[in-house]
Legacy VTK file of the C-alpha trace (Angstrom):
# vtk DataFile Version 3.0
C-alpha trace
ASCII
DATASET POLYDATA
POINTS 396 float
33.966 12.747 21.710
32.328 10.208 19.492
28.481 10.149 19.772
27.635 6.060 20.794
26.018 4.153 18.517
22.301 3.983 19.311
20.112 0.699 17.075
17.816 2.460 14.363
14.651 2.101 15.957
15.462 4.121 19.622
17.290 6.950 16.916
13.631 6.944 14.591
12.030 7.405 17.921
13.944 9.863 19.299
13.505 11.568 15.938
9.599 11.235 16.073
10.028 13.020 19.366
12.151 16.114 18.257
9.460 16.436 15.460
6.605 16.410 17.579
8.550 18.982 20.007
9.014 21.129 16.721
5.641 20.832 15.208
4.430 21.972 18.702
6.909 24.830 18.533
5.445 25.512 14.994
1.536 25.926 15.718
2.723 27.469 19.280
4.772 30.743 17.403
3.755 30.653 14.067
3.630 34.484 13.487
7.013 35.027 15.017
8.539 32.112 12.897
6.623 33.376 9.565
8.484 36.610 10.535
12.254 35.201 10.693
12.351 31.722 8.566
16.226 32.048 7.975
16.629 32.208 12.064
13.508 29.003 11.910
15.373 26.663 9.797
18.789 27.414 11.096
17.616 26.594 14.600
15.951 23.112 13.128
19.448 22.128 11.189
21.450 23.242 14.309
19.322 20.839 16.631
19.624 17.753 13.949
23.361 18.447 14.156
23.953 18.339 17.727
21.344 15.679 18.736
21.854 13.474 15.488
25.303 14.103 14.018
25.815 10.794 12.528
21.970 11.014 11.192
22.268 9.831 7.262
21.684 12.511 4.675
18.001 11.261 3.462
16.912 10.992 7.060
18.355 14.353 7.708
16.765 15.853 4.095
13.647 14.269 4.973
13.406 15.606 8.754
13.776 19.448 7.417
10.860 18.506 4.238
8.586 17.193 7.525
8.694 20.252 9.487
8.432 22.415 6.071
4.732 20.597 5.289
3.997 21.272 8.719
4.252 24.799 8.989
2.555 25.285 5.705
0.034 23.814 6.982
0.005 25.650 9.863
0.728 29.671 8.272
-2.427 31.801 8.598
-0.286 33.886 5.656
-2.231 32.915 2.038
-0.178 31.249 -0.029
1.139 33.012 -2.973
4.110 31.650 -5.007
6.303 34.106 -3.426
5.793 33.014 0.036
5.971 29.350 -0.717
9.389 29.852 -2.789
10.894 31.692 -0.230
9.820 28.804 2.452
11.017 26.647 0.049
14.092 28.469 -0.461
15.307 28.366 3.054
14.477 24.759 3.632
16.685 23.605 0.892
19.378 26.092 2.007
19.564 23.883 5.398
19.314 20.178 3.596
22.529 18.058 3.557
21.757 17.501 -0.176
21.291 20.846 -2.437
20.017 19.062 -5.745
15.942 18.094 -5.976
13.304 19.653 -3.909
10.735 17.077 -5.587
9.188 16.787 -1.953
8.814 20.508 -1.043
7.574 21.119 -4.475
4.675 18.930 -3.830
4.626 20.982 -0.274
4.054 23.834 -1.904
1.591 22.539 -4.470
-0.661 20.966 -2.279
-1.049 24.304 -0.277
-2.065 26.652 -3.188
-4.414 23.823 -4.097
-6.200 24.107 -0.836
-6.330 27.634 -1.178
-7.915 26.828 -4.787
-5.421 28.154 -6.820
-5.475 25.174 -8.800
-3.342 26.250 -12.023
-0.220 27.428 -10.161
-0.508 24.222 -7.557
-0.444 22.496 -10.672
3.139 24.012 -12.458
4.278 22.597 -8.996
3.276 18.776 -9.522
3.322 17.939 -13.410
6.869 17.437 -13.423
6.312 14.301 -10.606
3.573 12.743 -12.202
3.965 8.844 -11.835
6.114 9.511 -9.091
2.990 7.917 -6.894
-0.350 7.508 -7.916
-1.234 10.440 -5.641
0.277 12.862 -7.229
-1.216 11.600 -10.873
-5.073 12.007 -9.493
-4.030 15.123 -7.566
-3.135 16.556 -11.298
-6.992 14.880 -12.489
-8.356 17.082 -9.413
-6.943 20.423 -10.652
-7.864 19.742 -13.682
-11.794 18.648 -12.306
-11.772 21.430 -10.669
-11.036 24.012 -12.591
-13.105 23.024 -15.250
-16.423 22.542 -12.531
-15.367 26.715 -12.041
-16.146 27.327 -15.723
-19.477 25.161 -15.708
-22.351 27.680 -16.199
-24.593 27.746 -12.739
-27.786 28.265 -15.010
-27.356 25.226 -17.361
-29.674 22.490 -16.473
-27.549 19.632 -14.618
-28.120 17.131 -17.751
-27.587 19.693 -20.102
-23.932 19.852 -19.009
-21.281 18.156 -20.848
-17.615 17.837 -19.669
-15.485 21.006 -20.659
-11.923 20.950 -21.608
-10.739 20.872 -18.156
-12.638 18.041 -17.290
-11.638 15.880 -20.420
-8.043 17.401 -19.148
-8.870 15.359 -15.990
-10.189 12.317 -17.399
-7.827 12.079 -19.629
-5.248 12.122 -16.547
-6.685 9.105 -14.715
-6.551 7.054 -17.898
-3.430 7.806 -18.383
-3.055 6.620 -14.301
-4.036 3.221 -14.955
-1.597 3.251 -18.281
1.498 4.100 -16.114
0.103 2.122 -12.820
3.162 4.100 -10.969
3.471 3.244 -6.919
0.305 3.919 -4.530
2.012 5.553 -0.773
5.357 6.049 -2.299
5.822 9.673 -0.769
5.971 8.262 3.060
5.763 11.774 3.907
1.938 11.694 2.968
0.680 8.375 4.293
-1.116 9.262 7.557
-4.622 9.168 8.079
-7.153 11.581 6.024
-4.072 13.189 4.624
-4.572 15.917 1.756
-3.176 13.778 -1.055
-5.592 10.611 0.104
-8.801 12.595 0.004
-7.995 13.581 -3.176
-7.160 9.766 -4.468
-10.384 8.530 -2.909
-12.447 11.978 -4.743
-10.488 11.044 -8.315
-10.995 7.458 -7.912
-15.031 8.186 -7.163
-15.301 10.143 -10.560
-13.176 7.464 -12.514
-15.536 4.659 -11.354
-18.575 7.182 -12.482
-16.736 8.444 -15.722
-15.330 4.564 -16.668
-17.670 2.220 -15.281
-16.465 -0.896 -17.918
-12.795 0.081 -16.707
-11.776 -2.827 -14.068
-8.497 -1.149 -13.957
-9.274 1.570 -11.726
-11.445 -0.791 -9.318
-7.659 -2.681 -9.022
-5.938 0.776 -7.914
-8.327 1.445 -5.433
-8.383 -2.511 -4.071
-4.494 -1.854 -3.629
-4.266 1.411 -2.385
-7.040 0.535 0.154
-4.914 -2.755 1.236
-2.091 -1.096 1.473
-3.512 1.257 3.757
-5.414 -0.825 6.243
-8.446 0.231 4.858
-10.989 -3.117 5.504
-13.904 -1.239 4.880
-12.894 0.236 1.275
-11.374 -2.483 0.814
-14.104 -5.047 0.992
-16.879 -2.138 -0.203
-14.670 -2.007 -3.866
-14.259 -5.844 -3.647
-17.831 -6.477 -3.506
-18.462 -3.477 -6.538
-15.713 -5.271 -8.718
-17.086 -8.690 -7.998
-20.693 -7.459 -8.942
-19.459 -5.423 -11.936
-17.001 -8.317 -13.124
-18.190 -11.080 -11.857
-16.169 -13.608 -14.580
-12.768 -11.378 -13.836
-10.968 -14.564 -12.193
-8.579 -11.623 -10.382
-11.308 -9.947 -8.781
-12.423 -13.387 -7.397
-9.137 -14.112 -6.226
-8.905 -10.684 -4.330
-12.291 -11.792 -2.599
-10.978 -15.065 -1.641
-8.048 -13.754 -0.406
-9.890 -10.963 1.882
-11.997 -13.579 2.880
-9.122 -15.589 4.176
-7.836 -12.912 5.994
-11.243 -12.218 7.832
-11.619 -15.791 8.994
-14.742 -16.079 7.104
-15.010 -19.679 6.124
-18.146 -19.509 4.282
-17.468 -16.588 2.655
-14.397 -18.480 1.398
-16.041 -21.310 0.331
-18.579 -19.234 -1.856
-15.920 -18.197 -3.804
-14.137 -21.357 -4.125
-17.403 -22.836 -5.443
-17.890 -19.787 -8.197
-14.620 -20.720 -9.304
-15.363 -24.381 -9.822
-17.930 -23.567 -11.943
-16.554 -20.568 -14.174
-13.032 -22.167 -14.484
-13.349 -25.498 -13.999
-10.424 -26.198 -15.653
-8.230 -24.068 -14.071
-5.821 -24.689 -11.083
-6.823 -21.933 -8.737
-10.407 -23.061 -7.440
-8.632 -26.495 -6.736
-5.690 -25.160 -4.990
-7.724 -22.340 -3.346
-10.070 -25.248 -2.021
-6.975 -27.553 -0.621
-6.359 -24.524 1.390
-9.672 -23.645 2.880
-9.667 -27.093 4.026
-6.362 -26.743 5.713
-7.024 -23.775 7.421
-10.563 -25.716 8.623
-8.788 -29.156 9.220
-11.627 -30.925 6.995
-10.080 -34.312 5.962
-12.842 -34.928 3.397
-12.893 -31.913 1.937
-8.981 -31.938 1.658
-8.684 -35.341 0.375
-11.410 -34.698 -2.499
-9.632 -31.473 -3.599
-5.997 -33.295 -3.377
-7.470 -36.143 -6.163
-8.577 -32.952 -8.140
-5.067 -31.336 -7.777
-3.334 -34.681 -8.688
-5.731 -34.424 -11.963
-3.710 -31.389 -12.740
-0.768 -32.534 -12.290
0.154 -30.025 -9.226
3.627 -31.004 -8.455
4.832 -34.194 -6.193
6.650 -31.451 -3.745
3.657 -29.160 -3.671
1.315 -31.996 -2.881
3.750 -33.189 -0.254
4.166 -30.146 1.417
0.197 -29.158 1.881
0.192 -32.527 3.533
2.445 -31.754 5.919
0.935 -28.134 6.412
-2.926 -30.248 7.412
-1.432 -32.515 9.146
0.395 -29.553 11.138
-3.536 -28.121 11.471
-5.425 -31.373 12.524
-2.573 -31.426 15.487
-0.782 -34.840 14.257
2.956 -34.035 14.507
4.230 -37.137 13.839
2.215 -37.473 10.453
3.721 -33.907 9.739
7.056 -34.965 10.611
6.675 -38.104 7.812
4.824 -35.803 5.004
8.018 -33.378 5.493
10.463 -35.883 5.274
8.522 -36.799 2.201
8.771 -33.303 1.120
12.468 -33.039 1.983
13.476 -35.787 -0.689
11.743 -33.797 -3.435
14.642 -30.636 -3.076
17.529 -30.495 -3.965
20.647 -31.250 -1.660
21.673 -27.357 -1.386
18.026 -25.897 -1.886
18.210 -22.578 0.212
14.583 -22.443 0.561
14.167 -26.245 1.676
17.147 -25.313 4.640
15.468 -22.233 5.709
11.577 -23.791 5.816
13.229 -26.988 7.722
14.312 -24.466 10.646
10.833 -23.491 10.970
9.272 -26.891 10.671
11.292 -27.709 13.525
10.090 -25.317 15.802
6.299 -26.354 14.931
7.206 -29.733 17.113
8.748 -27.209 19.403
7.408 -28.127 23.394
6.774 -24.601 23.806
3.043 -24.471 22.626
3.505 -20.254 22.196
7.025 -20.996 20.196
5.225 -24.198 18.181
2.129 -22.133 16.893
3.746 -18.933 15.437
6.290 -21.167 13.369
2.827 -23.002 12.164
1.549 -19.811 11.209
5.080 -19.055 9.770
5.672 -23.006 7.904
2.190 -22.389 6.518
2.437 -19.106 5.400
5.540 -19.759 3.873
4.571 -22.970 1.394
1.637 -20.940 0.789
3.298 -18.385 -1.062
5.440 -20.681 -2.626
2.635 -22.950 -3.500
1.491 -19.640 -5.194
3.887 -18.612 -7.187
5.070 -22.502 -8.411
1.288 -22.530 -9.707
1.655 -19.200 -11.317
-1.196 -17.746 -9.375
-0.954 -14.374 -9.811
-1.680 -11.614 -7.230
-1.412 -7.845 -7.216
LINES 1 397
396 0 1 2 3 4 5 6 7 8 9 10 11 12 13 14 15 16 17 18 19 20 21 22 23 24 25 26 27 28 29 30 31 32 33 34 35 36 37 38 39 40 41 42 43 44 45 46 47 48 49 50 51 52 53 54 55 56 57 58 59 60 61 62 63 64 65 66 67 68 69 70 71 72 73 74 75 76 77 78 79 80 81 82 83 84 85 86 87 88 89 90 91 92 93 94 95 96 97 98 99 100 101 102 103 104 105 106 107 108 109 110 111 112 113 114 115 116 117 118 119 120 121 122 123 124 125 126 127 128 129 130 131 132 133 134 135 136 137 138 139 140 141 142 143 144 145 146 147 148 149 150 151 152 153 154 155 156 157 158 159 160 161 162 163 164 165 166 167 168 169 170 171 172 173 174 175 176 177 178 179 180 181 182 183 184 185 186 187 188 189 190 191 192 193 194 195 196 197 198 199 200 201 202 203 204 205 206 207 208 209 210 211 212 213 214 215 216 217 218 219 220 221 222 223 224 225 226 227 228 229 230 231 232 233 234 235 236 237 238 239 240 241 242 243 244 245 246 247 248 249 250 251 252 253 254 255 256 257 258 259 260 261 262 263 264 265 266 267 268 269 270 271 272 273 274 275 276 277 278 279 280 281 282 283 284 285 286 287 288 289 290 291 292 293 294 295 296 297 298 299 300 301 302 303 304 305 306 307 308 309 310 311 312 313 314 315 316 317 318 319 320 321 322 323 324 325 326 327 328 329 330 331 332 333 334 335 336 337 338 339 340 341 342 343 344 345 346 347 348 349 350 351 352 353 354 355 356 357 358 359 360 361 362 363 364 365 366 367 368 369 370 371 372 373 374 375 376 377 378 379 380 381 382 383 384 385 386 387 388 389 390 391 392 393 394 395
C-alpha cells in the first residue's frame, strides 16, 4: 500500500523526532554500538526505509551523515584514522548515494582535531576548502596550532616570531577573504557553539590581531554574525569597523542598517548625519534620511530630504512611491491611495513587480487593522529594497 502523502514540514518534523530518538539511543548504548557498527547503521537505514520510504535521496544521505557526527561525538574510543574510516565506511555503505563523503570527511576531521591531532584532521579538510568559510579558518587553526606546539616555552613572549606553521595559517585566512566562499553553508554545523563556529570566531580573533588595516575580515565576521542571529557580535564588530574605518561608506551603511533594525532612531540619525558630511554628494545619506523619516512619520524632515533627493535626480517612480510608503506611516490612506496611483502610471502596463506590490497595497486599506499593518510592513519593505537596488546601494 502506498504511503500518503504527508506536506514537508510534518515529514522534517517527524524526521527531527526519529533523530532525537536515535541520538538518545546513541549516548544511551554507545559501547555496545561502537562494538557492532554494521548491525548500528543497518538498523538506522532500515528505520528511514520503513518510516520514510518516499524520503528524497539528500534528505535520506543527510539523515545517516547526522547521526554519524553524533556518535563521534559521543565515542569514548580515541580517534585514530582507523576507527574513523571504518565509521565512515559503514555510513556510506547505508547512503542512497555511494559517490562523495565530503560531509563525513569533515566528521571525521573535526574529531581528530579535538583530540589535537591536528595534521591528520587536516588531510581530511584541505580538499573542501572554500566549500564554507568554516572549513577555510578550521584549516588556519591547524595550522595555528600546530605551529603554537613548536613555539619554545622559554623564549620571552616578544621575542617570539611566527613560525612556519603560523605563516601557514595566516597565509590561510588571507587567502579566506580572496575566495570569500559561503559562511553556514554545511547546515549540518549551524547550531549554537558548534565545533566549526568556535573555531571561526578563534581564526577571525587572530586575523583582526594579525591584519588590523584589513577591513575585509571585519566584513566576514559582520556577515557570519548576521547570519547567525548574533546581535551582540554583530553590533560589537560594527562598532570596531566603524572606529577602525570610519570613512568606509559600507561599514556606515552596515551601522545604519543595524540601527534600523534595533528601532534606534537616534542612533540612525547619527549615521545619516556622518554621511552628509563625508559624502555629501552621494545618494545614500539622502535616501537613507527619506527613510528614517518614514519610519518616524516626520513631515519636515521628509520633505527637506525629498528636495535633496529631487537634486539628485532620484527617479519620478522612486519619489512617488516613498510618498505613498509616509503617507501609509502618518495613517492618511487616502493620500496613500493618490501617491500610488501616482506611482502606478510610472510602470509599465505588464510590470510584474508593479501587479504583485498593488496586491499588497491593497490590503494596507484592508478594514482588518491586524491584516492592514503586516501588508504595511510588507508594501514598505518591499519598495525599500527596490528603492535600494534602483539606487545601486549596495549591501552585503
Amino acid at each position: 500500500m502506498a504511503t500518503p502523502w504527508q506536506p514537508e514540514a510534518i515529514q522534517n518534523r517527524r524526521l527531527e523526532q526519529l533523530k532525537a530518538s536515535m541520538n538518545e539511543y546513541i549516548e544511551r548504548s554507545i559501547d555496545k554500538i561502537e562494538g557492532n557498527l554494521p548491525v548500528f547503521f543497518g538498523h538506522v537505514a532500515a528505520t528511514l526505509d520503513k518510516s520514510f520510504p518516499s524520503l528524497p535521496d539528500r534528505t535520506y544521505d543527510e539523515f545517516i551523515d547526522a547521526i554519524t557526527l553524533t556518535l563521534l561525538n559521543t565515542t569514548r574510543q580515541q580517534p585514530n584514522v582507523e576507527f574513523l574510516e571504518k565509521v565512515l565506511r559503514h555510513a556510506m555503505g547505508n547512503k542512497r548515494r555511494r559517490q562523495g563523503r565530503a560531509t563525513l570527511d569533515i566528521i571525521a576531521g573535526l574529531k581528530l582535531i579535538s583530540s589535537g591531532n591536528y595534521s591528520q584532521g587536516l588531510e581530511y579538510l584541505l580538499k573542501y576548502r572554500n566549500i564554507d568559510a568554516r572549513i577555510n579558518t578550521t584549516i588556519a587553526y591547524c595550522f595555528y596550532r600546530q605551529g603554537s606546539h613548536r613555539i619554545q616555552t622559554n623564549q620571552p613572549a616578544k621575542a617570539a616570531q611566527p613560525r612556519d606553521m603560523e605563516l601557514h595559517a595566516r597565509e590561510e585566512m588571507i587567502a579566506l577573504i580572496r575566495a570569500n566562499p559561503p559562511v553556514n553553508r554545511l547546515k549540518i554545523f549551524n547550531y549554537r557553539d558548534s565545533q566549526l563556529d568556535k573555531i571561526f570566531w578563534h581564526m577571525h580573533g587572530r586575523a583582526l590581531e594579525w591584519f588590523p588595516s584589513e577591513p575585509a575580515f571585519l566584513r566576514l565576521g559582520i556577515r557570519k554574525a548576521r547570519v547567525d542571529g548574533d546581535l551582540q557580535r554583530r553590533r560589537h564588530l560594527i562598532a570596531l569597523a566603524t572606529e577602525r574605518f570610519h570613512d568606509d561608506k559600507q561599514f556606515l551603511i552596515e551601522a545604519y542598517t543595524f540601527e534600523i533594525e534595533q528601532r534606534n532612531g537616534i542612533g540612525a540619525a547619527g549615521i545619516v548625519k556622518q554621511m552628509m558630511q563625508q559624502y555629501p554628494d552621494d545618494r545614500e545619506p539622502i535616501y537613507f534620511g527619506m527613510k528614517l523619516a518614514i519610519f518616524g512619520a516626520q513631515a519636515s524632515s521628509y520633505y527637506s530630504f525629498r528636495k535633496l533627493a529631487i537634486l539628485k535626480e532620484f527617479p519620478e517612480r522612486l519619489l512617488l512611491l516613498l510618498d505613498t510608503a509616509f503617507e501609509l506611516m502618518c495613517g492618511r490612506q487616502s493620500e496613500a491611495a493618490l501617491c500610488y496611483e501616482e506611482a502606478k502610471k510610472t510602470f509599465s502596463r505588464r510590470n510584474h513587480y508593479a501587479a504583485a506590490l498593488e496586491y499588497i497595497f491593497r490590503d494596507t486599506l484592508d478594514s482588518d487593522a491586524e491584516r492592514a499593518k503586516r501588508a504595511k510592513g510588507s508594501f514598505i519593505a518591499s519598495i525599500d529594497h527596490y528603492c535600494m537596488q534602483t539606487l545601486g546601494i549596495a549591501q552585503d
